[in-house]
DRENDO-1510 file (C-alpha; in Angstrom, 1 decimal, always signed):
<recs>
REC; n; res; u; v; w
REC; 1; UNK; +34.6; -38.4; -7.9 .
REC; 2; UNK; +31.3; -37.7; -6.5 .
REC; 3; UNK; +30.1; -39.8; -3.4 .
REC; 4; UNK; +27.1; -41.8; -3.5 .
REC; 5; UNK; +24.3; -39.9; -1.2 .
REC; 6; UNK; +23.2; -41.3; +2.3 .
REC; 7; UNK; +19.5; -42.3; +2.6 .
REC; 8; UNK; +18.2; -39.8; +4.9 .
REC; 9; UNK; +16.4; -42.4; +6.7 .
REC; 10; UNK; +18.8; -43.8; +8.1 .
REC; 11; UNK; +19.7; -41.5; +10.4 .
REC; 12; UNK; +17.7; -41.4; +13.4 .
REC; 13; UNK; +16.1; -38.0; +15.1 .
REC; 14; UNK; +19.2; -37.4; +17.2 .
REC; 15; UNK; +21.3; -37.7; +14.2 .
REC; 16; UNK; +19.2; -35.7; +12.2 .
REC; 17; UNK; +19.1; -33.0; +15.1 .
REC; 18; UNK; +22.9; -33.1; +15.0 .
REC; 19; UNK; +23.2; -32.8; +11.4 .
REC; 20; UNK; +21.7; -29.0; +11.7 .
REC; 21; UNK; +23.1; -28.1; +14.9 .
REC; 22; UNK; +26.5; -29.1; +12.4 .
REC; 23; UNK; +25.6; -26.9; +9.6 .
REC; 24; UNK; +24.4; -23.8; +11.7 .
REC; 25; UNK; +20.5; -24.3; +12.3 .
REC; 26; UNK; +18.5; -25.2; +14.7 .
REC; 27; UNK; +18.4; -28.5; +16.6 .
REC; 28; UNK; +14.6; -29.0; +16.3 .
REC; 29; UNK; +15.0; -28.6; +12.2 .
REC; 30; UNK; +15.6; -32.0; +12.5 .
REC; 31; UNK; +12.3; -32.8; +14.6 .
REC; 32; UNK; +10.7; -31.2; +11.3 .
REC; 33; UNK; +12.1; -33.2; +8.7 .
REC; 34; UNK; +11.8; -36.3; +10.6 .
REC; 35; UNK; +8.3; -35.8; +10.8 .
REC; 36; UNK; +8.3; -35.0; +6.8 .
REC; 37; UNK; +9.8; -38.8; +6.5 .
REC; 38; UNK; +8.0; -40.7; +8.8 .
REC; 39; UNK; +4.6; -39.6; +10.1 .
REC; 40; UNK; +3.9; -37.8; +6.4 .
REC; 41; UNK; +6.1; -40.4; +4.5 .
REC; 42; UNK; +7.2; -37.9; +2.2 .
REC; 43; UNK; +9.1; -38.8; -1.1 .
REC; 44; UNK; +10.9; -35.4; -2.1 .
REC; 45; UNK; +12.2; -33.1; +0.1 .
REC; 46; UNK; +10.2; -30.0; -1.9 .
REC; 47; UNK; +7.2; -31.4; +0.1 .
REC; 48; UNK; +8.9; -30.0; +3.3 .
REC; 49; UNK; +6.9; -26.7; +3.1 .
REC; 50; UNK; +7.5; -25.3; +7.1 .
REC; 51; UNK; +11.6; -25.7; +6.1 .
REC; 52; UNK; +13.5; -22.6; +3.8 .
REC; 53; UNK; +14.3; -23.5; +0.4 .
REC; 54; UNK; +17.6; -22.8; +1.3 .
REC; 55; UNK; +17.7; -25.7; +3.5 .
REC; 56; UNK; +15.8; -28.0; +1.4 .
REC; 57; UNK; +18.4; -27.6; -1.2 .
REC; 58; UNK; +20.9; -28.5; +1.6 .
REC; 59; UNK; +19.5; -31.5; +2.5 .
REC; 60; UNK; +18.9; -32.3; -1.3 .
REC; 61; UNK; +22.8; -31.8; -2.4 .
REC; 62; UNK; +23.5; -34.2; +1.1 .
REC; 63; UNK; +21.0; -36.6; +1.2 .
REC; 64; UNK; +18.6; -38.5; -0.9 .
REC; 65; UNK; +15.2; -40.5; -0.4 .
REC; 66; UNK; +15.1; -44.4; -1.4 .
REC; 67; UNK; +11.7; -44.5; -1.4 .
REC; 68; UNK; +9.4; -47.2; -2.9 .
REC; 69; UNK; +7.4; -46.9; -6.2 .
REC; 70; UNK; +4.4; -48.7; -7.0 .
REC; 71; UNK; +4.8; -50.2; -10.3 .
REC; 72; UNK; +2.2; -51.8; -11.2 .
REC; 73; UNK; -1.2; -52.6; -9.7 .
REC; 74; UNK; -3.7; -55.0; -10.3 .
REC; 75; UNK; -7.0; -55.7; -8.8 .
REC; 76; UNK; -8.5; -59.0; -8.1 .
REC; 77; UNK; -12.2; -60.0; -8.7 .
REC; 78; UNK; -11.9; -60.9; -4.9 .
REC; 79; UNK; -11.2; -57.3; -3.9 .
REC; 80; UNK; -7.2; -58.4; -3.5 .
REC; 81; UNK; -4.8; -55.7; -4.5 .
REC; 82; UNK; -1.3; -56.8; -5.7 .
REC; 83; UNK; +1.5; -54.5; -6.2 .
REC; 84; UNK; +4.9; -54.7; -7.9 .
REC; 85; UNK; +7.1; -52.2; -6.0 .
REC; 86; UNK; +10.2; -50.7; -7.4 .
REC; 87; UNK; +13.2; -50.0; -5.2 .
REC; 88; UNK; +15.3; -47.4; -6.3 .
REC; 89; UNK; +18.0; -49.4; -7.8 .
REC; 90; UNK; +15.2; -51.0; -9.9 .
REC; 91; UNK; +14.8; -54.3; -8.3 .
REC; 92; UNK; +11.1; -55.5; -7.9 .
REC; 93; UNK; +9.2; -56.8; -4.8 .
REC; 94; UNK; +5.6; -57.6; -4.3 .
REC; 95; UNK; +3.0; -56.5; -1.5 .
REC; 96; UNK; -0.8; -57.4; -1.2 .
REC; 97; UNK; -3.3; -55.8; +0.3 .
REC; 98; UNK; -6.3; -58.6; +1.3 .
REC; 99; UNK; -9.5; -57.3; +2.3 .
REC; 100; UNK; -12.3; -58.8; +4.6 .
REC; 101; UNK; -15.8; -57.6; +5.9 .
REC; 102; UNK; -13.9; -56.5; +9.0 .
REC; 103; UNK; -10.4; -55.5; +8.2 .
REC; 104; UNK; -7.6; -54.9; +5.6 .
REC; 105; UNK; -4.7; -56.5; +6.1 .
REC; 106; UNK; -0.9; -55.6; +4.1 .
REC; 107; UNK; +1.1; -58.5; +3.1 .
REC; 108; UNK; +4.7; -57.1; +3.4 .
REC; 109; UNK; +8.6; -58.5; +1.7 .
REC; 110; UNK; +11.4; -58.2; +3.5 .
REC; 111; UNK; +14.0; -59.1; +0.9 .
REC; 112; UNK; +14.4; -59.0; -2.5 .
REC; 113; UNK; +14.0; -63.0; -3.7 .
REC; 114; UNK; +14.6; -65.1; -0.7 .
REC; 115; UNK; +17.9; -67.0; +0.4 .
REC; 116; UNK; +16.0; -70.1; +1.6 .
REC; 117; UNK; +15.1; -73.2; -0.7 .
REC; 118; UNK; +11.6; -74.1; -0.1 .
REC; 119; UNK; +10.8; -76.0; -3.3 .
REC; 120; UNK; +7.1; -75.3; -3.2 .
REC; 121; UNK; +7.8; -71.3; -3.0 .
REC; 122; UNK; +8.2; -69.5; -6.2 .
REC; 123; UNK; +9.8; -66.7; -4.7 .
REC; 124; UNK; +12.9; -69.2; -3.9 .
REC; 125; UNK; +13.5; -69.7; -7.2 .
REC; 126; UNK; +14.3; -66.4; -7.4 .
REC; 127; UNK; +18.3; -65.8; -6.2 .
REC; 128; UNK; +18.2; -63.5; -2.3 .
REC; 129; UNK; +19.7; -60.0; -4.2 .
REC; 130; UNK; +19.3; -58.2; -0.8 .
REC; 131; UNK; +17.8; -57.2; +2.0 .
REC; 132; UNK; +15.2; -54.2; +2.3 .
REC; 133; UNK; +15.7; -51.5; +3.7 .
REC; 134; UNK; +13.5; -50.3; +6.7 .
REC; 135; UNK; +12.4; -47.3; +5.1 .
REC; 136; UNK; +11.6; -49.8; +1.5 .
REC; 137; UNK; +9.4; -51.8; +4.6 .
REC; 138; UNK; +7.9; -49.0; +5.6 .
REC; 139; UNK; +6.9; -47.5; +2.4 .
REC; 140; UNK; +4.9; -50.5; +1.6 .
REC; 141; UNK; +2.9; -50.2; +4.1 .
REC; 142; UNK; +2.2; -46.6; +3.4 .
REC; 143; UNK; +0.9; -47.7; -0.1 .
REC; 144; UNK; -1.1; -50.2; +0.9 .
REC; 145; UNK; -2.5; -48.0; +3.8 .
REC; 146; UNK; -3.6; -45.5; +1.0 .
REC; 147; UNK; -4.9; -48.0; -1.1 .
REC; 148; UNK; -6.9; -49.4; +1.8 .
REC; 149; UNK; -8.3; -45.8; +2.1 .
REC; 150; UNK; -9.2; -44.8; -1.5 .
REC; 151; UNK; -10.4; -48.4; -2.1 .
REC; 152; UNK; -12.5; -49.9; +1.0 .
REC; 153; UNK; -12.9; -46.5; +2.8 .
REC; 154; UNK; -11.1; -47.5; +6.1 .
REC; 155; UNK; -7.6; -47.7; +7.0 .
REC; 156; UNK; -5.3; -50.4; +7.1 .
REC; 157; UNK; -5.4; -52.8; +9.8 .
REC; 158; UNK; -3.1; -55.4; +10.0 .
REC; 159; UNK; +0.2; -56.4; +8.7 .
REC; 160; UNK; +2.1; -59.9; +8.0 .
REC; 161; UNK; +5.4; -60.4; +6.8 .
REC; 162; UNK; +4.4; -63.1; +4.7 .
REC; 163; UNK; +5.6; -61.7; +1.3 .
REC; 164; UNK; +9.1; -62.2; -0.5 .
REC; 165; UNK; +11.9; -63.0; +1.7 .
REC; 166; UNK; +12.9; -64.8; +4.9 .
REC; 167; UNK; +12.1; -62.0; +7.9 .
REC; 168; UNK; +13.9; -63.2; +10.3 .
REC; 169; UNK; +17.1; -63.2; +8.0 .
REC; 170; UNK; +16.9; -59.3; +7.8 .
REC; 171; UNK; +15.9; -58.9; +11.8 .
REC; 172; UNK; +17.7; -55.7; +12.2 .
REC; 173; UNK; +15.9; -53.9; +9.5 .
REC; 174; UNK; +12.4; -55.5; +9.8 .
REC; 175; UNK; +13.0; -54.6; +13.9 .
REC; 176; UNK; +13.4; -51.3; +13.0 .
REC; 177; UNK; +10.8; -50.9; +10.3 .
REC; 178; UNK; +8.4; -52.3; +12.7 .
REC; 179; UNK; +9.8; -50.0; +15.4 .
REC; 180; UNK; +8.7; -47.6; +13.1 .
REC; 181; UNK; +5.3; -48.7; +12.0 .
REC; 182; UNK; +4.2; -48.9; +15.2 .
REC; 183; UNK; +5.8; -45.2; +17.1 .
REC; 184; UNK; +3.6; -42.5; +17.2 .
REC; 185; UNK; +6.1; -40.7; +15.1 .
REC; 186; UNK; +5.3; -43.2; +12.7 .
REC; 187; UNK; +2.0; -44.9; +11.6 .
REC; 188; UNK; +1.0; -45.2; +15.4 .
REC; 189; UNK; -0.4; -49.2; +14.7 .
REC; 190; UNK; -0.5; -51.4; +17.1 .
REC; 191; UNK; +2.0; -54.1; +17.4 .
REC; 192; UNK; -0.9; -56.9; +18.3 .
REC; 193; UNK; -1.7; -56.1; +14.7 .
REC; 194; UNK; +1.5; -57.3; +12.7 .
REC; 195; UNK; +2.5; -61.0; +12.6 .
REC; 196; UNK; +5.7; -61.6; +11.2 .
REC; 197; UNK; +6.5; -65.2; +9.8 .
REC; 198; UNK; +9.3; -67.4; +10.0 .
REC; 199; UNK; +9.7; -70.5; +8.5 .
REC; 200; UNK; +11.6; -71.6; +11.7 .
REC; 201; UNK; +14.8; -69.7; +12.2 .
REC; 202; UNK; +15.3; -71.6; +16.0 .
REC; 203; UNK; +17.9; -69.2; +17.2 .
REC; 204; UNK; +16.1; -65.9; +16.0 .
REC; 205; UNK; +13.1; -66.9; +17.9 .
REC; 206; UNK; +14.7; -67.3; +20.1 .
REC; 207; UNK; +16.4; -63.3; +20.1 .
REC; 208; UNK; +13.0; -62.3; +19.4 .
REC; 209; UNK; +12.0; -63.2; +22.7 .
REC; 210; UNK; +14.4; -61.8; +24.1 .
REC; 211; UNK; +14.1; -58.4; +22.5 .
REC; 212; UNK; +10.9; -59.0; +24.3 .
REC; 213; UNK; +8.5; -58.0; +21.1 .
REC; 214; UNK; +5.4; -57.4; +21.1 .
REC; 215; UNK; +4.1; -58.4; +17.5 .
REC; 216; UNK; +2.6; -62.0; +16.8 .
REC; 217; UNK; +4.5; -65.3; +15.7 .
REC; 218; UNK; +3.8; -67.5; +12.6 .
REC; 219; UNK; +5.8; -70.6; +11.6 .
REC; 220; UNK; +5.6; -72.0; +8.3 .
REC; 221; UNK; +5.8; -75.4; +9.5 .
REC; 222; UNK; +4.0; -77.7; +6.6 .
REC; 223; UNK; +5.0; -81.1; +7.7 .
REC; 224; UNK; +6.0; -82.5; +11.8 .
REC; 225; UNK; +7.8; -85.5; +10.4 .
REC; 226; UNK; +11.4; -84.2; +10.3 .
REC; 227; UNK; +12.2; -86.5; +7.0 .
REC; 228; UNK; +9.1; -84.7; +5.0 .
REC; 229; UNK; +9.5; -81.4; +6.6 .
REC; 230; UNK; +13.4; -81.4; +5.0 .
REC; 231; UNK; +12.7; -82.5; +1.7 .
REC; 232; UNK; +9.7; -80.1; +1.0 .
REC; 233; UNK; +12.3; -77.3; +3.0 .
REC; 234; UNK; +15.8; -78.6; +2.3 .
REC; 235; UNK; +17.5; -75.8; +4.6 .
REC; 236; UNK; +15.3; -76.9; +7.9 .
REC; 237; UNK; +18.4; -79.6; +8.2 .
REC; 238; UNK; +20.2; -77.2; +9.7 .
REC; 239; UNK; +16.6; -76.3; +12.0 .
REC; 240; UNK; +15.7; -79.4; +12.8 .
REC; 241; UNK; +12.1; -80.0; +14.7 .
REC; 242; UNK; +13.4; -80.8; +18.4 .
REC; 243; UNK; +15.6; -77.1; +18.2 .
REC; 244; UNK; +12.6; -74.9; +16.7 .
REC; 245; UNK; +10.4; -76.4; +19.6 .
REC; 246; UNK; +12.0; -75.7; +22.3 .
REC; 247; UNK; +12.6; -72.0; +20.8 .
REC; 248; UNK; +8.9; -71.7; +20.6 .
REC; 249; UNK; +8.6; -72.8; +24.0 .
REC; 250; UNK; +11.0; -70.2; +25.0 .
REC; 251; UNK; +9.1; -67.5; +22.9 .
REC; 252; UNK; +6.0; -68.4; +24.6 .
REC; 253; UNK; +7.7; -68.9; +28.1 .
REC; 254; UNK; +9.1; -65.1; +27.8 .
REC; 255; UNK; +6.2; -63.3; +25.5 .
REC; 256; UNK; +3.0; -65.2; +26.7 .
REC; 257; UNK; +1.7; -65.0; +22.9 .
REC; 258; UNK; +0.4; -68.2; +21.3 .
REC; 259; UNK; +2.3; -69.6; +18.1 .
REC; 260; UNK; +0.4; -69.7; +14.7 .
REC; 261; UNK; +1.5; -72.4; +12.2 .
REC; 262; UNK; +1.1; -72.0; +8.5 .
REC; 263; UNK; +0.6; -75.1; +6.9 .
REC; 264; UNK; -0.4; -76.4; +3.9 .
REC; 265; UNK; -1.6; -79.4; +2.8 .
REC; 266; UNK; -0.2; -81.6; -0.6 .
REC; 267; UNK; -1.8; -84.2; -1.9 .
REC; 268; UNK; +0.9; -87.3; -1.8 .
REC; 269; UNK; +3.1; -85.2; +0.5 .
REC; 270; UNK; +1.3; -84.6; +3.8 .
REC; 271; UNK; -2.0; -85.5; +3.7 .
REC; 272; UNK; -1.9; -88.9; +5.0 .
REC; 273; UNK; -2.4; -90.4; +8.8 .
REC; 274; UNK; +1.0; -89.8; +10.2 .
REC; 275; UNK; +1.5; -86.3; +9.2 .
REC; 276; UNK; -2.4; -85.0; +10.8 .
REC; 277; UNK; -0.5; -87.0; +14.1 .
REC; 278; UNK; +2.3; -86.1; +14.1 .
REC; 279; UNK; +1.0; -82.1; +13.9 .
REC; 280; UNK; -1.4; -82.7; +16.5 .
REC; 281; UNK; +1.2; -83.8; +18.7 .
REC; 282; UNK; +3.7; -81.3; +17.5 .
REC; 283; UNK; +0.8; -78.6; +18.4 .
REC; 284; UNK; +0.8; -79.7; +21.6 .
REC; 285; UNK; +4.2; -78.5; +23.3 .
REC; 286; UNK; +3.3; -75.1; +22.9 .
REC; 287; UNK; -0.5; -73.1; +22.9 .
REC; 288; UNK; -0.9; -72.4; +19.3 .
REC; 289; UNK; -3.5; -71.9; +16.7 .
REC; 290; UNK; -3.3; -73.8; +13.1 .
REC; 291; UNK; -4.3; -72.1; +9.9 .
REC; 292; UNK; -4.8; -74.7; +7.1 .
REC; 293; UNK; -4.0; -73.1; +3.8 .
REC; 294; UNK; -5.1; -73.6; +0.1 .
REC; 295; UNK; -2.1; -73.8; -2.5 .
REC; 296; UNK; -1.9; -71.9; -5.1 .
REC; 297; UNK; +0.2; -74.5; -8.0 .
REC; 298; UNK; +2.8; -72.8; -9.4 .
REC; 299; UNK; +3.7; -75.3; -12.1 .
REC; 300; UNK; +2.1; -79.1; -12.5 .
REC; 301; UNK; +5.4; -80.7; -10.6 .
REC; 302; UNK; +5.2; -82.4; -7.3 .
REC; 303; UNK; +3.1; -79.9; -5.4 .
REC; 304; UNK; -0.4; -80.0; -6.2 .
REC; 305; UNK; -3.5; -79.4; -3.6 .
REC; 306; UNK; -4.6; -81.9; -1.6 .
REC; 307; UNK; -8.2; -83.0; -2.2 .
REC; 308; UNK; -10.4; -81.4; +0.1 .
REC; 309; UNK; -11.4; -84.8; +2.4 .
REC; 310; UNK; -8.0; -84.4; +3.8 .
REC; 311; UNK; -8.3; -81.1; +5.3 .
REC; 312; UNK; -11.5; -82.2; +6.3 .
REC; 313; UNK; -9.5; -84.8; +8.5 .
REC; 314; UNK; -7.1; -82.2; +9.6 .
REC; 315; UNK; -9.9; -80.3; +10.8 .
REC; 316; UNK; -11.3; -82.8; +12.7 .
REC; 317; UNK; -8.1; -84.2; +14.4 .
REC; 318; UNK; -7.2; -80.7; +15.5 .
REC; 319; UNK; -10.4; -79.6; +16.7 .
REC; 320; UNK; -11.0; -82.8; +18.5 .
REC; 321; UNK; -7.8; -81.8; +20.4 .
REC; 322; UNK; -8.9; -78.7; +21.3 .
REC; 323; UNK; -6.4; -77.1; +18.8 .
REC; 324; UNK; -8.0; -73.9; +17.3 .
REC; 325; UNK; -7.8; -74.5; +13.2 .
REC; 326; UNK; -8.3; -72.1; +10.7 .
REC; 327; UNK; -8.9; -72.5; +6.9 .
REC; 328; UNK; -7.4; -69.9; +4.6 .
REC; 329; UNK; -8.7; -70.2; +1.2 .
REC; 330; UNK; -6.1; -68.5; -1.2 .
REC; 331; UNK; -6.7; -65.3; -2.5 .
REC; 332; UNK; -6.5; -63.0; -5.6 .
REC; 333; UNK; -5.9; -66.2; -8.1 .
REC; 334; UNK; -7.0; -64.3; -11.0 .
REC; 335; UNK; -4.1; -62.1; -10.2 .
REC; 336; UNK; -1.9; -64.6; -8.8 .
REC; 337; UNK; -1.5; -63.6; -5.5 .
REC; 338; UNK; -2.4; -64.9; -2.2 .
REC; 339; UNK; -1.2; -63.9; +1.3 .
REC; 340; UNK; +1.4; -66.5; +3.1 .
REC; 341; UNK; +1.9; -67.3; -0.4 .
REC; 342; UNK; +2.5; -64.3; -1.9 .
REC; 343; UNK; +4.0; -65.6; -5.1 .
REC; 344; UNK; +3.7; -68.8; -3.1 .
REC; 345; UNK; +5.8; -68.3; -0.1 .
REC; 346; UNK; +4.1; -68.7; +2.7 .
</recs>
C-alpha cells in the first residue's frame, strides 16, 4: 500500500539539509530547494532549474507540494479582488485583496469554515473542516501579492487575518506562516504590517504576548455589555469581558502595541445609549483605537445596519474621549466581499 506523500513544507531548512546529506548529496541542496518553496513560492518541483533532474525526480517520488489554487476571481467595481482558493483536497477558502490610494492590503483565512458561532458571520454557518496549513497561509498571500502587482502596479502591503476562520484557534500554524511571511527567506514584510484578529480568545492573547510578537492586535468586540456581547457571540461565555481585559492589558503591558477593536453597529442590537457607554468605558483600560464598521446583511433576519445617526453618536462619544475612531465602509458589495467581514466574519 502506497503511503500518502509528506508536504515538503513542512520540513524546515535543517530538515531539508538532512534529508540530502541522508540520500548522498550535498547539505546545501537543501538551502536550494528551500529557497525554490519559500522566497520563489514555487508549485512543482520542475521549476527547480539549478537542481539535476535526477534529484528533482527524487524529491517528486518523496514529497509533494500542497499548494493553493486560485479558483475563481472576481473583480469589484470598487477595485476589490475576491478569490476562491482551492486547497489540495478540494476544500474552498476565500482571500481579498482591498486596495486604497496608498496601499494594498490581503485579507487572509486561517481555517476552513470557522469553529466559532457568531450568528451575524456567514462563514460560522459553515461547519470548522480544518485548519490551514502554513504553507495554504502563505500561498495566499503570494496570490494576492501578484495580483497586487499585475493589477495596481505596486506590491502588497499589508495583511489581516480577518478572513474564514478563528486565527488564534490554529496559532501554531498561523505563527509559523507569519514567521514565514515576514523572514527574509520568505516575503521579507514587515511584521508592523500584518494584524491578526481575534474575536477574544483571553488565554491566547495572552501566549501571544508572551511569544513576544511583533504583528498588530484586533478584537472583534461588537458589544461591552456582557449579556449582548454573548447572545450576538454565544461562545464569548466561556470569554467573558473581565478575562479578555485583563489579557489585553497584559498584551499591551508586555508588547507596548495599542489594541484595535472591530466593531459593528446593528440597528436594535447595539446602537443604543448604553452600548456607545459601555464601549467608551471598555476602551478605556487599555490604549486602543476603534474602527466602526458597515455590515454587509447576509439575509433579512435579526442583523441589519444600523442607521447612520448612530454611528454618528459613536463617533462623537469616542472622539470626545480622546478615543481614535475609524469608519470602515464595507467593500466589494457587488461581489460580496468585504474585509473583517470577508463573507461577513469580521
Amino acid at each position: 500500500m502506497e503511503t500518502e506523500k509528506r508536504d515538503i513544507r513542512s520540513l524546515t531548512k535543517a530538515q531539508l539539509r538532512d534529508f540530502f546529506v541522508a540520500n548522498g548529496d550535498k547539505a546545501f541542496r537543501g538551502n536550494q530547494v528551500y529557497e525554490w518553496l519559500w522566497s520563489k513560492a514555487s508549485h512543482s518541483f520542475d521549476d527547480m532549474t539549478n537542481v539535476s533532474k535526477e534529484t528533482r525526480a527524487m524529491l517528486e517520488n518523496n514529497f509533494v507540494i500542497n499548494h493553493i489554487q486560485v479558483d475563481t476571481m472576481q473583480r469589484s467595481e470598487d477595485g476589490t479582488v475576491k478569490n476562491a482558493v482551492r486547497l489540495h483536497d478540494g476544500l474552498i477558502v476565500e482571500s481579498v485583496l482591498i486596495p486604497t490610494e496608498t496601499r494594498t492590503t490581503a485579507c487572509v483565512s486561517s481555517q476552513v469554515g470557522c469553529s466559532l458561532d457568531c450568528n451575524f458571520c456567514a462563514t460560522a454557518r459553515l461547519k470548522r473542516m480544518r485548519n490551514l496549513e502554513p504553507g495554504e497561509i502563505y500561498d495566499q498571500v503570494v496570490a494576492i501579492d501578484r495580483e497586487s502587482r499585475l493589477y495596481y502596479n505596486r506590491p502588497l502591503s499589508n495583511i489581516v487575518f480577518m478572513g474564514m476562520g478563528e486565527p488564534l484557534m490554529n496559532y501554531n500554524n498561523v505563527m509559523k506562516a507569519i514567521d514565514m511571511i515576514t523572514s527574509e527567506e520568505g516575503l521579507g514584510m514587515s511584521p508592523k504590517r500584518i494584524t491578526v484578529s481575534t474575536s477574544g480568545i483571553s488565554k491566547m492573547i495572552r501566549k501571544m504576548a508572551d511569544d513576544e510578537v511583533k504583528f498588530k492586535l484586533a478584537v472583534s468586540l461588537h458589544s461591552a455589555i456582557e449579556e449582548t456581547r454573548n447572545r450576538i457571540m454565544p461562545f464569548t461565555k466561556n470569554f467573558q469581558l473581565p478575562e479578555l481585559k485583563e489579557a489585553l492589558l497584559y498584551w499591551y503591558q508586555k508588547t507596548k502595541s495599542k489594541v484595535t477593536y472591530e466593531y459593528v453597529v446593528w440597528k436594535g442590537i447595539n446602537d443604543d445609549k448604553a452600548s456607545i457607554d459601555a464601549l467608551v468605558k471598555f476602551c478605556k483600560y487599555v490604549p486602543c483605537k476603534v474602527n466602526l464598521i458597515e455590515y454587509n446583511p447576509i439575509d433579512d433576519g435579526e442583523f441589519q445596519q444600523a442607521h447612520d445617526s448612530a454611528i454618528d453618536h459613536y463617533i462623537k462619544a469616542l472622539e470626545q474621549n480622546d478615543i481614535v475612531v475609524k469608519v470602515r465602509r464595507s467593500r466589494g458589495k457587488d461581489i460580496d466581499a468585504a474585509c473583517g467581514q470577508l463573507a461577513n466574519k469580521s
